[in-house]
N, C-alpha and C positions, 0 to 999 in steps of 0.2 A: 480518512485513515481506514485501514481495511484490518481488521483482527481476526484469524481464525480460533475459533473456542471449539474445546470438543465436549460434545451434549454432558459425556459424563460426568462433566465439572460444570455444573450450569454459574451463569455469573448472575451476580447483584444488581440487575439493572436498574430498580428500581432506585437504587443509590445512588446510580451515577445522573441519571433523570432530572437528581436534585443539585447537581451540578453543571446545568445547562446543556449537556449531550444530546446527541440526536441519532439516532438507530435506524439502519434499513436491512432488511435480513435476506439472505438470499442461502435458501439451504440447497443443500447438493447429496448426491449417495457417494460415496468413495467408490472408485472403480480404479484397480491397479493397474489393470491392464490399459486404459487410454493415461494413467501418470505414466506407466513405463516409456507410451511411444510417444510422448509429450518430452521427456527427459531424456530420450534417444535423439527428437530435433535436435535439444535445445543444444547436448553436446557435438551434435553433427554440424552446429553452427546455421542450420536451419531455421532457426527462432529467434531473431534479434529483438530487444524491450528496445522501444527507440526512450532513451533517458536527456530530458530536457535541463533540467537542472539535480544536483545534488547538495543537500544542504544539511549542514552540522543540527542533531538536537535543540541545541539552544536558541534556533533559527526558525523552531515552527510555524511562528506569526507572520514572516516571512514564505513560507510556502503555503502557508495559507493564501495568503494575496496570491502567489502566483497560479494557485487552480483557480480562482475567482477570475483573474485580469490580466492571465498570462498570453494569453492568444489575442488580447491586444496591443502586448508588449514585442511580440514574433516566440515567445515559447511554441516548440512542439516538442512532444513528447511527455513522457510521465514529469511526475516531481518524487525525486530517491530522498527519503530521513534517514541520515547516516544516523545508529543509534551510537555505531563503536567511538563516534569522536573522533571519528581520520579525517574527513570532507574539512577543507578550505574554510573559516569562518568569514 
């Protein structure tokens, strides 16, 4: 699972820690100018996600296994967590 935090709301990791989670961090600067031509592909249809599966919230355990043991199942591509509750259950 991938969440972006902004510094000036730092989280409670150490809380979540005690809930079995696991953290890898990968900081970045903001730079507008490569999101602008980033967001310029993606609408020029330039930048396809290739999306392997899409699955309802209540399904996580489920897409769990499938970043684990999907490429030996023929998954390619990402795995989408519908949060709004539209995705197929």
């Amino acid at each position: 699972m991938v969440s972006l935090v902004d510094i000036a709301q730092p989280q409670n990791l150490i809380e979540a820690w005690g809930k079995n989670a696991a953290y890898h961090f990968v900081f970045t600067r903001q730079n507008r100018g490569k999101l602008d031509a980033l967001t310029d592909l993606v609408e020029r249809g330039l930048v396809k996600p290739v999306i392997g599966a899409t699955l309802p919230l209540a399904r996580m355990g489920e897409a769990h296994e499938l970043l684990e043991n999907g490429s030996a199942r023929g998954l390619r591509g990402k795995v989408v967590i519908d949060v709004s509750g539209e995705a197929g259950a």
